[in-house]
C-alpha positions in Angstrom: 97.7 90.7 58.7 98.5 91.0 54.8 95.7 92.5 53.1 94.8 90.7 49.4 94.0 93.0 46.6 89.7 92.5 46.4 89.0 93.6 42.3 85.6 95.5 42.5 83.7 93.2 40.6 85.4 90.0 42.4 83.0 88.2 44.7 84.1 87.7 48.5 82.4 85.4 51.1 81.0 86.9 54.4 81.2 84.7 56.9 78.3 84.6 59.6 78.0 82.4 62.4 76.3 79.2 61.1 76.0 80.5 57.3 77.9 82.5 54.5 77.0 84.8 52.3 78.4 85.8 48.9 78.8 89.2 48.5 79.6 89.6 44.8 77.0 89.6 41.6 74.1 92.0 42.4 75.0 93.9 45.6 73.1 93.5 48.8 70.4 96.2 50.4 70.3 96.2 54.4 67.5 98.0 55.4 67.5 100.4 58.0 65.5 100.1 61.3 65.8 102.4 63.9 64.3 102.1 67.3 65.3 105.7 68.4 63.8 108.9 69.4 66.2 110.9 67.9 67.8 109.7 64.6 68.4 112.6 62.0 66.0 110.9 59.4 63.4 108.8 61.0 63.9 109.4 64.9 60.8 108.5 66.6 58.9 106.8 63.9 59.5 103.5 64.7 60.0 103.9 68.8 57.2 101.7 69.5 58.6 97.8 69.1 55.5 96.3 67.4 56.1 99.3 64.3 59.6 98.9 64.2 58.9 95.0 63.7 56.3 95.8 61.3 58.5 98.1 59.6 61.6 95.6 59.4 59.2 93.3 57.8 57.7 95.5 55.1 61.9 96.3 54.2 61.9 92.5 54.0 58.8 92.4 51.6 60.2 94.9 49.5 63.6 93.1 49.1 65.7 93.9 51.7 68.8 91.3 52.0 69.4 92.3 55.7 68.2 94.8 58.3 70.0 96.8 60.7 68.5 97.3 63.7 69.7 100.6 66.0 69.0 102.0 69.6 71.2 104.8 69.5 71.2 107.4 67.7 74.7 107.9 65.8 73.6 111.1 64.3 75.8 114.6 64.9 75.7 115.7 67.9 74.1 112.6 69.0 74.2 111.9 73.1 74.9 108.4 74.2 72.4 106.2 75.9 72.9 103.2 78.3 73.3 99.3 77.6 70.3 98.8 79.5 68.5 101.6 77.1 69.8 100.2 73.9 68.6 97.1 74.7 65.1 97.6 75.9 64.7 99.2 72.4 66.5 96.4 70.5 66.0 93.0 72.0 62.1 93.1 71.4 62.8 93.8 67.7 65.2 91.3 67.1 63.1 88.8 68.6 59.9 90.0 66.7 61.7 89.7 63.0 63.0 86.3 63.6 59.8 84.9 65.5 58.1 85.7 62.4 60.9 85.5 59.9 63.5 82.9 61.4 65.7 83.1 58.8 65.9 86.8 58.4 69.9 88.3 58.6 70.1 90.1 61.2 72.3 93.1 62.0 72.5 95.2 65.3 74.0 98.7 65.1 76.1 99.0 68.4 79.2 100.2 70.0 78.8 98.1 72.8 79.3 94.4 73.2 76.9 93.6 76.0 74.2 95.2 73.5 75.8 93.0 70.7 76.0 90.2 72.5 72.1 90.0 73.6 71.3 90.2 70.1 73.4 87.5 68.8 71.9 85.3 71.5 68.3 85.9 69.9 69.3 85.2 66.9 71.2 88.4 65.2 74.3 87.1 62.9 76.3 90.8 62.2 77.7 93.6 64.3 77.7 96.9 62.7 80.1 98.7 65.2 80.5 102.5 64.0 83.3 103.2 66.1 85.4 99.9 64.7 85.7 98.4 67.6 87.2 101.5 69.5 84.7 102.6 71.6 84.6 99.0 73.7 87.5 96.5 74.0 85.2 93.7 74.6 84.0 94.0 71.1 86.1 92.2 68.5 86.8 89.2 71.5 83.1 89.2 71.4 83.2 88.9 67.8 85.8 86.4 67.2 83.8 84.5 70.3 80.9 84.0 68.2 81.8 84.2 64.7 79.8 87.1 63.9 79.8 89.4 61.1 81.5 92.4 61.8 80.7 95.7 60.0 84.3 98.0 60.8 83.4 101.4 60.0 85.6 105.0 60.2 85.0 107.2 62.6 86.6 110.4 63.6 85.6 110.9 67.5 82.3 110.7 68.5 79.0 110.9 67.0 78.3 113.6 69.6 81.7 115.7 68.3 82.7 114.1 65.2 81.8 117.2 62.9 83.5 119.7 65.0 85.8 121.0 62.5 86.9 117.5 60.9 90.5 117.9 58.9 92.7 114.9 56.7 95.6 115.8 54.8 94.5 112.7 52.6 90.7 111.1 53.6 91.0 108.2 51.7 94.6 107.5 52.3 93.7 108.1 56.3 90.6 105.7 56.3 92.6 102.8 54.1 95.2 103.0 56.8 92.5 102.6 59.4 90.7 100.0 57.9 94.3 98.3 57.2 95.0 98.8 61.1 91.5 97.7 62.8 92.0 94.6 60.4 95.3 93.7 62.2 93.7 94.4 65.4 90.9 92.3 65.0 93.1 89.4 63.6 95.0 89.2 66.7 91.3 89.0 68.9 90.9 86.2 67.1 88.3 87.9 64.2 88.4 85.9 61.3 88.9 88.0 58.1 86.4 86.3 56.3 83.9 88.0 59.0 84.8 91.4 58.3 83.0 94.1 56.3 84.8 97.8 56.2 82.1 101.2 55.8 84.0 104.1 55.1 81.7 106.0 57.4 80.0 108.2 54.9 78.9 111.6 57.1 80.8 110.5 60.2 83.4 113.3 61.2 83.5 114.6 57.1 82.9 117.3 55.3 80.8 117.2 51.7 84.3 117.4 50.1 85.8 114.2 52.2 82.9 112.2 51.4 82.7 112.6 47.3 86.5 111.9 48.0 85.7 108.8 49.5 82.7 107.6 47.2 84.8 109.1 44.4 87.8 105.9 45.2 85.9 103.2 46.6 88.3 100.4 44.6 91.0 101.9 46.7 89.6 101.4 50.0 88.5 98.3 49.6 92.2 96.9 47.8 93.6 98.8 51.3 92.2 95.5 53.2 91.2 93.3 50.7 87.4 93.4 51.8 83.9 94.0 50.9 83.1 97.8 51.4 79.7 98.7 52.6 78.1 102.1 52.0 75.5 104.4 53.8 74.9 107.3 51.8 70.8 107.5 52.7 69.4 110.9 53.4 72.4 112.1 54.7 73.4 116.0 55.6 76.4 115.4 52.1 72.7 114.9 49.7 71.0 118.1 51.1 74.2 119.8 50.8 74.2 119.3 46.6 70.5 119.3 46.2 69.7 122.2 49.0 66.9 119.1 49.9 65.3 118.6 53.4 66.0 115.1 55.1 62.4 114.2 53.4 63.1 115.2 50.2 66.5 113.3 49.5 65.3 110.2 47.6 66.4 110.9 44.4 70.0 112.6 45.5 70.4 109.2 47.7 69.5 107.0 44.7 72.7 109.1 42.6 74.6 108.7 45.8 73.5 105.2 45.5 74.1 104.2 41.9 78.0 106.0 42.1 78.5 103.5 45.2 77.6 100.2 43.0 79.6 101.8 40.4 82.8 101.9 42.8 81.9 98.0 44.0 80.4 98.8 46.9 79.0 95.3 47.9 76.4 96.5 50.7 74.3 99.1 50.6 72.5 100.8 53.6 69.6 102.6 52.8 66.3 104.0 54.2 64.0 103.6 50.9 64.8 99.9 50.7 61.8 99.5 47.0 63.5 102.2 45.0 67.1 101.4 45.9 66.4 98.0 44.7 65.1 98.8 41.9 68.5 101.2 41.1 70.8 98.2 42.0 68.8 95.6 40.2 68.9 98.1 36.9 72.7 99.0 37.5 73.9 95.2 38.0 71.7 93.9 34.4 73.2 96.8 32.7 76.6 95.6 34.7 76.7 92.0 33.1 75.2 93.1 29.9 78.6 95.1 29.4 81.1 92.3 30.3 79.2 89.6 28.4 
C-alpha cells in the first residue's frame, strides 16, 4: 500500500466501528487504566474492577478523549499472562465504563485477539496492540473483521527482553520502515487504512538516546505511512533518566515530554496525569492557532 504524505498540522479521520473521529485541531488525551499487578507506574492500584472503573471515570471527568484499558503488564521485563487472565481483569472494566458512560471510546491494550475481541463485543471500539500485530496472526483479520481502530505500535522483541541491549543503525529510519511494512500487512488482512493509528513505541526496546531521536522527528514517522502518530511518553524510565526523578515524581518531565510531542504533531497522547496534560495541550494548541492566524 502507498503511503500519502500526512503534514503535521493536517487533520486525518480515524475510523472506528460505527463512528469517526477527527484527529486534527487540538490533539486527543487517552487515559490510561490499568488493571495489573505489576505495571511499572501504577501496578496494583487499580487491580480491584470497581476502582479501575472508578478511576476510568474520574480520567473521563477530567477530560480524557479515550481510555486505554490494560491487563498485562507491557513494562521491562514484564512476564506474560493468559487470555483467560487478561480478560477476567478487563471485561468487567469495559463493561463498567460503558454501563455508566455508553458512549465512552474505548481502547483495550492487548496482544491477543481473543482478549480484543471480548472487548469489542462489550462495547470497546480500538485495539492498541504493542507488538503491531506480530505477536498473534489472528489480530489484524480480527481487526479488519470488525472495523476497529487499530493502534500499530514498534516493538523490538518482547516486553519481557526488549531492553536487553537494544541497537539501530538509524531508529527512526528502522521504525518508519516498520510502520510502512505492518501498514502493507494489515491492508492485505483486509485493515482499512483509515483505522490505523502508528505509536513509535516510546520505552519499548530503546535507549534514552533512541527515544529523543524519535520524539526529536515525529513529522518523519508519521509522512513514512501517512498516518496519525500516537505518543506515550508518561512516567517513563527515558523522564527519570534526564531528571534523575522516581516514577512518582515525573509529572513535570512527562508534561516537557508531552508539550515536544504536540510540537512534532503527535495527534494522541497517552498519559497517566490525564488534568494537567490537558491543560498543556489545551495551552500549546491556543498558542498553535494564535501563530497561524
Amino acid at each position: 500500500m502507498a503511503a500519502e504524505s500526512l503534514a503535521p498540522n493536517q487533520s486525518a479521520p480515524w475510523a472506528l466501528p460505527g463512528r469517526e473521529l477527527m484527529l486534527g485541531g487540538c490533539p486527543r488525551v487517552m487515559g490510561i487504566v490499568n488493571v495489573t499487578p505489576d505495571s511499572f507506574s501504577d501496578g496494583g492500584t487499580f487491580l480491584a474492577a470497581d476502582h479501575a472503573v472508578a478511576h476510568g471515570l474520574r480520567l473521563l471527568d477530567e477530560g480524557a478523549d479515550l481510555l486505554d484499558i490494560g491487563g498485562e503488564s507491557t513494562r521491562p521485563g514484564a512476564e506474560p499472562v493468559s487470555a483467560d487472565a487478561e480478560c477476567e481483569r478487563v471485561m468487567p472494566v469495559v463493561k463498567g465504563i460503558l454501563r455508566a458512560r455508553p458512549d465512552a471510546v474505548i481502547s483495550v491494550d492487548t496482544t491477543k485477539a481473543r482478549v480484543a475481541e471480548a472487548a469489542l463485543e462489550a462495547g470497546a471500539l480500538i485495539v492498541n496492540d504493542v507488538s503491531g500485530g506480530r505477536f498473534d496472526p489472528e489480530m489484524f483479520p480480527l481487526a479488519a473483521r470488525t472495523g476497529a481502530g487499530l493502534v500499530i505500535m514498534h516493538m523490538r522483541g518482547t516486553p519481557r527482553t526488549m531492553q536487553d541491549r537494544p541497537v539501530y543503525d538509524d531508529v527512526v529510519a528502522e521504525v518508519a520502515a516498520f510502520f510502512r511494512e505492518r501498514l502493507t500487512a494489515a491492508a492485505a488482512a483486509g485493515v482499512r487504512k483509515e483505522a490505523v493509528v502508528f505509536d513509535p513505541g516510546i520505552g519499548f526496546g530503546k535507549t534514552l538516546e533512541h527515544n529523543l531521536d524519535l520524539m526529536a522527528n515525529l513529522p518523519a514517522l508519521s509522512d513514512a505511512a501517512g498516518r496519525p502518530l500516537l505518543l506515550g511518553v508518561s512516567r517513563k524510565r527515558w523522564v527519570g533518566e534526564i531528571t534523575g526523578r522516581g516514577v512518582g515524581d515525573r509529572l513535570a518531565g512527562s508534561l516537557g515530554g508531552l508539550a515536544a510531542c504536540v510540537e512534532g504533531g503527535a495527534k494522541i497522547l497517552r498519559v497517566h496525569d490525564v488534568l494537567s496534560s490537558c491543560d498543556v495541550v489545551r495551552v500549546l494548541y491556543r498558542i498553535r492557532q494564535k501563530q497561524r492566524q
